[in-house]
N, C-alpha and C positions, 0 to 999 in steps of 0.2 A: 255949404256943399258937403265940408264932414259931416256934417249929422245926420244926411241923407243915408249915406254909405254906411256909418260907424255900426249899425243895427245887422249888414251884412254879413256874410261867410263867405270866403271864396271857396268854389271848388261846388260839386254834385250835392243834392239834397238825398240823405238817405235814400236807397232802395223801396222800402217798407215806407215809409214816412208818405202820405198821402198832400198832393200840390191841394186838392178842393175840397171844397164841405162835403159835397157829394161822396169823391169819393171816400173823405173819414164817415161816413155815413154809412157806406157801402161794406167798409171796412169795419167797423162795428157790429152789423148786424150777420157777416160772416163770422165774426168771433164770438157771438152770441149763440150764434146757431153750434159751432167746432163747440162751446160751452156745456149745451144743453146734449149733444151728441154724446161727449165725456160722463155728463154726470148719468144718464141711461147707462151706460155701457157698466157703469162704476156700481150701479144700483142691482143690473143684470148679473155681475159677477160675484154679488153679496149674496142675491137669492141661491145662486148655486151653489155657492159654498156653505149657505145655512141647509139646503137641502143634504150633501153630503154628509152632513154631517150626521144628519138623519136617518141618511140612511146608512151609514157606518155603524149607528146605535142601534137601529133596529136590525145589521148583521148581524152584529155581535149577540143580541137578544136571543136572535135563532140559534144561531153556533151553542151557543148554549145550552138551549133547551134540547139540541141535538145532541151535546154530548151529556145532558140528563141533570146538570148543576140547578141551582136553584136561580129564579130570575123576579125581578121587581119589572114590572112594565115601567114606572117612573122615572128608575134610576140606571133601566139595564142588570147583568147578570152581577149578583151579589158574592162576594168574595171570601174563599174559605178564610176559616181561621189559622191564622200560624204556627204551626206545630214546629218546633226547635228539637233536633235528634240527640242527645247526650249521650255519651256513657256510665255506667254506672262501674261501679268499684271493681266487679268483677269479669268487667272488660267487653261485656256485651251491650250491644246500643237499645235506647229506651225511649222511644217519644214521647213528648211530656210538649203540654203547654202551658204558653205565657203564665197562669196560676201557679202551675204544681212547678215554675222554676223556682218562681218567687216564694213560694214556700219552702225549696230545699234549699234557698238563700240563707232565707230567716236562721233556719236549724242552727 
């Protein structure tokens, strides 16, 4: 007679936890479905955010060409060159790029 019982639990069978085949049957193909619902939604939310992105690239493309810079369709609006503002010895400022610093380095 213990060995009947010993396989037991006293007390309520989970909430969740399904008593029939059926219903774990039932119960899987709702999860299946709540599954397949996620991964749309998960797929929905990738394409828009690759869309944004595109179209943030092609803003930027115009703002560009509006305010007259140079623009690459591939890459978007291509970026000036760095000009570094110095002074020179007697006291008045001189822009000078990356090249002609490294040359008044060398001196």
């Amino acid at each position: 007679m213990t060995s009947d019982t010993s396989g037991h639990r006293a007390g309520r069978k989970p909430q969740g936890k399904p008593s029939t085949l059926e219903e774990a049957q039932k119960r899987i193909e709702e999860l299946e479905a709540a599954y397949e619902k996620e991964a749309k939604e998960k797929e929905i939310l990738y394409c828009r955010s690759e869309f944004l992105k595109l179209d943030l690239k092609w803003a930027n493309i115009e703002a560009a060409e509006v305010r007259g810079e140079a623009v690459d369709e591939s890459k978007g609006p291509l970026k000036k060159k760095h000009t570094k503002i110095t002074k020179r010895g007697d006291g008045r400022a001189a822009q000078s790029s990356p090249a002609e610093l490294c040359e008044a380095q060398q001196r």
